[in-house]
GUPA-483793 format. One record per residue: residue in one letter; x, y, z of N, C-alpha, C in turn. Coordinates in steps of 0.05 Angstrom, whole numbers, padded with zeros to 5 digits, always signed. Example, Ala and Ser with C-alpha at 12.3 -4.5 7.8 and 13.67 -1.06 7.14 Angstrom:
A+00264-00114+00156+00246-00090+00156+00264-00066+00156/S+00257-00045+00142+00273-00021+00143+00258+00001+00157/
REM end
This chain:
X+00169+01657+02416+00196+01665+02410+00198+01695+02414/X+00215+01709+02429+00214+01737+02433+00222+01744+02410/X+00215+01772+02410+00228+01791+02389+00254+01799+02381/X+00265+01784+02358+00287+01795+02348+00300+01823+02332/X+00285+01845+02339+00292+01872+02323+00304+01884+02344/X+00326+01892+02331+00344+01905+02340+00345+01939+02343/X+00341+01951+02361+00346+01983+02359+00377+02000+02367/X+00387+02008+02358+00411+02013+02355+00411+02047+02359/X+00426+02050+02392+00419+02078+02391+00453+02093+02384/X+00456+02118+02386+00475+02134+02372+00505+02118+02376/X+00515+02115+02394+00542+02108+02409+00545+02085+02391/X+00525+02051+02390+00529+02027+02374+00524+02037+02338/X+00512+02057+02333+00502+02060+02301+00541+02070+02298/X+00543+02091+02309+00567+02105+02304+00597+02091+02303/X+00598+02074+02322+00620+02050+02328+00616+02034+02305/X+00593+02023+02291+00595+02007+02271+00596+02016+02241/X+00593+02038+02244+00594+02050+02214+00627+02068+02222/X+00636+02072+02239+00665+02070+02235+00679+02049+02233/X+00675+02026+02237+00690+02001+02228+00679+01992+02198/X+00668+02005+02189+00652+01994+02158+00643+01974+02156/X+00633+01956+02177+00615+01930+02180+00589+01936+02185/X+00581+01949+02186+00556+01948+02197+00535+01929+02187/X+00531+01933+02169+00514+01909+02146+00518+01881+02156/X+00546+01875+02157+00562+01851+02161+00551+01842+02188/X+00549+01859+02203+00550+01851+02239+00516+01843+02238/X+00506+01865+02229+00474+01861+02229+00462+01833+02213/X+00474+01829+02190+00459+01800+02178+00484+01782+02200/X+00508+01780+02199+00514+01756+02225+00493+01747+02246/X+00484+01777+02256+00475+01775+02291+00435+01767+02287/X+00439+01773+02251+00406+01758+02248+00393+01779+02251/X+00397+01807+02254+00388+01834+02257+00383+01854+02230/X+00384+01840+02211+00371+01858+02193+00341+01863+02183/X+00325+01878+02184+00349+01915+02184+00353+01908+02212/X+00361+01930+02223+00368+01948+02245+00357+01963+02240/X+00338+01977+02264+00333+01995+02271+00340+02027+02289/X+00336+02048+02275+00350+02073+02294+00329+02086+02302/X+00326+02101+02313+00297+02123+02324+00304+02147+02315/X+00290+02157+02308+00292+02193+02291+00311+02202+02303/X+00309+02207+02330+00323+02220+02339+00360+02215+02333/X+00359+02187+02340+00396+02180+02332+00400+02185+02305/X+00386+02188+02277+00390+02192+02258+00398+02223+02259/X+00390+02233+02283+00399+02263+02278+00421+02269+02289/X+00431+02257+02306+00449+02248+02326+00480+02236+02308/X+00474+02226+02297+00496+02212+02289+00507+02230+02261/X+00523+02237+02260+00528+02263+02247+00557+02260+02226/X+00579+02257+02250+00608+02251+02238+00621+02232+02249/X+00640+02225+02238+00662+02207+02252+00691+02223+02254/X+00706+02211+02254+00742+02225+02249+00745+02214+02224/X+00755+02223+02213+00766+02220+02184+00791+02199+02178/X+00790+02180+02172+00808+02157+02161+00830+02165+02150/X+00827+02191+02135+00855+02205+02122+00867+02222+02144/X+00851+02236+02156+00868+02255+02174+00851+02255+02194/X+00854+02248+02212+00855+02249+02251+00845+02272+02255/X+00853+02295+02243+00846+02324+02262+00816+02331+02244/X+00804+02312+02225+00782+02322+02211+00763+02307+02219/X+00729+02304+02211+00710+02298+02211+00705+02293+02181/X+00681+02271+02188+00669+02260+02156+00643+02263+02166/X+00618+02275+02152+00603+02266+02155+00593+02238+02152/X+00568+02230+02166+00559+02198+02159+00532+02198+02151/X+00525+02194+02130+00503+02197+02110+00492+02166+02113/X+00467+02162+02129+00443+02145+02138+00440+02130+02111/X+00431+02145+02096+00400+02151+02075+00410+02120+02060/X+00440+02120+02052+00436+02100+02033+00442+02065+02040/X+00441+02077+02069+00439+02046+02091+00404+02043+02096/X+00384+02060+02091+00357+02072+02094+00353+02054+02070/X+00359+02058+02041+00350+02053+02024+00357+02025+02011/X+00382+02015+02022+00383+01987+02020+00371+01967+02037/X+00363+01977+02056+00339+01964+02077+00355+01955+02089/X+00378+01964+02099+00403+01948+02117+00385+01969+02148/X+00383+01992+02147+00373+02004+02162+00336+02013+02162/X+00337+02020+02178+00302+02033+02176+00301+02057+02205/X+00284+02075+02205+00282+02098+02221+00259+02088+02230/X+00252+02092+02262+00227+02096+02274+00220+02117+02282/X+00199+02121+02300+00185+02136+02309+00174+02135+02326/X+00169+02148+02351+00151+02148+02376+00126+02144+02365/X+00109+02120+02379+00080+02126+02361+00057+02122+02385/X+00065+02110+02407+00033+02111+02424+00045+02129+02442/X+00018+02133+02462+00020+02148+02483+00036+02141+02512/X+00039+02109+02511+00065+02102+02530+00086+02104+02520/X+00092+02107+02491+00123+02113+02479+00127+02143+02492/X+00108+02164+02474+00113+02187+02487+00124+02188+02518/X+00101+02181+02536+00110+02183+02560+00137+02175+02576/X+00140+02150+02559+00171+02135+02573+00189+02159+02567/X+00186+02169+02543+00206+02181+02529+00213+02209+02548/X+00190+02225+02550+00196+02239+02563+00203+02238+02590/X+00201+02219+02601+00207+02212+02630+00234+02207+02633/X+00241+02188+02615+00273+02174+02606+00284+02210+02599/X+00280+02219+02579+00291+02238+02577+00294+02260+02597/X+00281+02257+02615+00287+02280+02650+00318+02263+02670/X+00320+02243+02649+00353+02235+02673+00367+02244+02648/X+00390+02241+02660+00417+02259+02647+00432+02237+02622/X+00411+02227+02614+00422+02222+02573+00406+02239+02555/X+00420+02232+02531+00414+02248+02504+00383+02235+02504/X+00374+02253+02480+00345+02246+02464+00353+02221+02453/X+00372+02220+02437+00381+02191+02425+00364+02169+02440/X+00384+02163+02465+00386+02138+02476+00356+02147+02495/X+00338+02165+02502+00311+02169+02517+00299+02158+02495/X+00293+02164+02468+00280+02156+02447+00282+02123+02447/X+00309+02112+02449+00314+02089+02441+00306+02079+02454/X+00309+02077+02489+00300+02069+02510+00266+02064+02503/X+00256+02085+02503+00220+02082+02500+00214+02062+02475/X+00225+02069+02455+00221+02047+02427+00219+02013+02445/X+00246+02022+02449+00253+01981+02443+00242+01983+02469/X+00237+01989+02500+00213+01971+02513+00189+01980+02509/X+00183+01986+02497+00152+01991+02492+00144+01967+02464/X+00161+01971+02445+00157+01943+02431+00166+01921+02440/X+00178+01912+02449+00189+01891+02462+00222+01877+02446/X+00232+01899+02434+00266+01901+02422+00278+01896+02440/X+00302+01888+02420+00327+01888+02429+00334+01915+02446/X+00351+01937+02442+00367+01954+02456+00395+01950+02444/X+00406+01961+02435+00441+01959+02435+00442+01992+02442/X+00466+01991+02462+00478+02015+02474+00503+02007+02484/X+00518+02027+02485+00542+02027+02497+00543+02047+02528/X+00523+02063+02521+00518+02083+02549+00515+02073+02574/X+00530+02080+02589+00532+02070+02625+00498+02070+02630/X+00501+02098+02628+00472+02108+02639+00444+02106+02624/X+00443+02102+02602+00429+02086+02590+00422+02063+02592/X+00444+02056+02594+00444+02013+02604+00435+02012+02629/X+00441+02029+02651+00430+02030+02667+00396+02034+02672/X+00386+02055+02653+00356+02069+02663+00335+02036+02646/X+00355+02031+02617+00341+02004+02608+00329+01983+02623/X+00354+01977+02643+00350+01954+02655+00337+01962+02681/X+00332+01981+02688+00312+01989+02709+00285+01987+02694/X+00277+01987+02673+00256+01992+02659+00247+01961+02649/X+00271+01956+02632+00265+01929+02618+00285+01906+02633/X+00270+01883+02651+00288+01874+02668+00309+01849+02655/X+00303+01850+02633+00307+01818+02621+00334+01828+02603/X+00356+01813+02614+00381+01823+02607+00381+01801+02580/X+00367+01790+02565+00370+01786+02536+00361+01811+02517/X+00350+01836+02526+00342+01852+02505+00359+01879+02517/X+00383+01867+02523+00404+01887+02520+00428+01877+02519/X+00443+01897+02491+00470+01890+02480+00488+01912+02475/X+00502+01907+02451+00520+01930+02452+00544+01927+02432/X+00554+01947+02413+00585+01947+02415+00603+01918+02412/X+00611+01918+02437+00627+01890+02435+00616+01855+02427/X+00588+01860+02446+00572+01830+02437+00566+01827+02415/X+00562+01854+02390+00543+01844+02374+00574+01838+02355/X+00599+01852+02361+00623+01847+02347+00638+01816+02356/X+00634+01814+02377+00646+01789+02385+00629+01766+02365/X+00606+01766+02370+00583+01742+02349+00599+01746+02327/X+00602+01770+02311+00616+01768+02288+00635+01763+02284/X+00650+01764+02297+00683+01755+02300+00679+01716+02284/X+00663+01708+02297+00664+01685+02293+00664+01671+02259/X+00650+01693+02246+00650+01682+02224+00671+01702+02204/X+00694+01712+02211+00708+01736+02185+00738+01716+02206/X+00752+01722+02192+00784+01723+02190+00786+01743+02215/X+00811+01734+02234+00819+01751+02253+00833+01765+02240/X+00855+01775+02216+00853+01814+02211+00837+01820+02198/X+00812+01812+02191+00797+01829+02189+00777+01848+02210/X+00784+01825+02236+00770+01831+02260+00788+01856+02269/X+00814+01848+02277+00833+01864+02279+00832+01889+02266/X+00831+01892+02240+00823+01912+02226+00798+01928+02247/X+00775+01923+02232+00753+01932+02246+00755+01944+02266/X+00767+01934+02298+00769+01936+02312+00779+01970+02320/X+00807+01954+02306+00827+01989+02309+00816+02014+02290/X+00801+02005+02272+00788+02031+02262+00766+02037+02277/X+00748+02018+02286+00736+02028+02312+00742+02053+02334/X+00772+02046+02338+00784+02061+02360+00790+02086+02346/X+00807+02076+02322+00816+02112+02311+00786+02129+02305/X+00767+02113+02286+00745+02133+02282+00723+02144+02303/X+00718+02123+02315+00688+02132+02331+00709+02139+02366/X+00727+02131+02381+00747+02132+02400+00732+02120+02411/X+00725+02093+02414+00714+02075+02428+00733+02055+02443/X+00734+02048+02454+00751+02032+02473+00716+02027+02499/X+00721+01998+02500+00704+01977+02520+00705+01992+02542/X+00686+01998+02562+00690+02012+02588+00694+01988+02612/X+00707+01988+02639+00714+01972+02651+00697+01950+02655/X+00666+01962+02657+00649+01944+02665+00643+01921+02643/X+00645+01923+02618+00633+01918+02590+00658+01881+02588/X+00634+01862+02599+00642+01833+02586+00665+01826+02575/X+00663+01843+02552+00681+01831+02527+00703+01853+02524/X+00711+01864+02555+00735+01885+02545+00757+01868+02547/X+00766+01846+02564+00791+01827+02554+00793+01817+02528/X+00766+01806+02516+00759+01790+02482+00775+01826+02463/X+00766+01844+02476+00773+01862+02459+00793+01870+02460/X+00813+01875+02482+00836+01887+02484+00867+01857+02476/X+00855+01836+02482+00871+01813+02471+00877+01819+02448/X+00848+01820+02426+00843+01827+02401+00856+01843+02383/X+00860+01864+02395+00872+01891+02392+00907+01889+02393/X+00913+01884+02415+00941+01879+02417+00950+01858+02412/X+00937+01837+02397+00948+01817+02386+00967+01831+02355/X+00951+01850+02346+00961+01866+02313+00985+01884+02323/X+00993+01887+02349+01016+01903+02352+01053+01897+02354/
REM end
């Protein structure tokens, strides 16, 4: 049975802790904890502010760390290193180079939302079951909550993290149906 741990780099951590599910999506999708790599913990910083648009909130890890909903890794062999720095010479963040080397070097999941990330993954790791994202791991969830609460989620998605599905991304009709169904 392959590996079910999930690594969750900056773009999917950030999208789901602006909809305030995160917990929720991760035991749905059978992913708890979730995993982040040092690096996205440093990465993931603020969102937009729920009260006012023109502000920032910080987003404080530690006490998603301490309920074991989350956990932090670390680069630990000498092919992690190497991927990492190799991944990290094309044009993404440390985040998603870190994340990249983690989850194929252990044999993870991946959740990303990044073009180009998704891209260097699947050059690396060819098996399109250990890469997700964003919308898949929200769509699974959909299935078991009330559509406004999905609805909800959704549009705070958009106001906090400014996420909107990119053209290429599966589930951007499941999402934009979704969406403008509450309008």
């Amino acid at each position: 049975m392959p590996d079910r741990t999930l690594l969750l780099d900056t773009c999917v951590l950030l999208n789901l802790a602006a909809g305030g599910q995160l917990e929720s999506v991760l035991e749905t999708n059978h992913f708890l904890p979730g995993r982040i790599a040092t690096a996205v913990r440093e990465e993931s910083l603020y969102l937009i502010s729920e009260s006012d648009p023109g502000e920032f909130e910080p987003i404080d890890v530690q006490p998603l760390i301490d309920r074991r909903i989350l956990s932090v890794v670390e680069l630990e062999t000498d092919d992690e290193y190497r991927l990492f720095v190799n991944t990290a010479a094309t044009p993404i963040g440390d985040g998603e180079a870190m994340s990249i080397a983690i989850a194929a070097s252990r044999g993870w999941i991946l959740a990303t939302d990044d073009r180009k990330a998704r891209r260097v993954y699947t050059q690396t790791v060819p098996d399109a079951d250990r890469l997700t994202g964003t919308t898949t791991l929200l769509r699974e969830w959909s299935k078991s909550i009330p559509l406004e609460e999905l609805q909800h989620t959704l549009g705070t998605i958009q106001r906090r993290a400014r996420f909107i599905p990119g053209k290429s991304d599966l589930n951007r009709d499941w999402w934009e149906t979704t969406v403008s169904a509450t309008e």
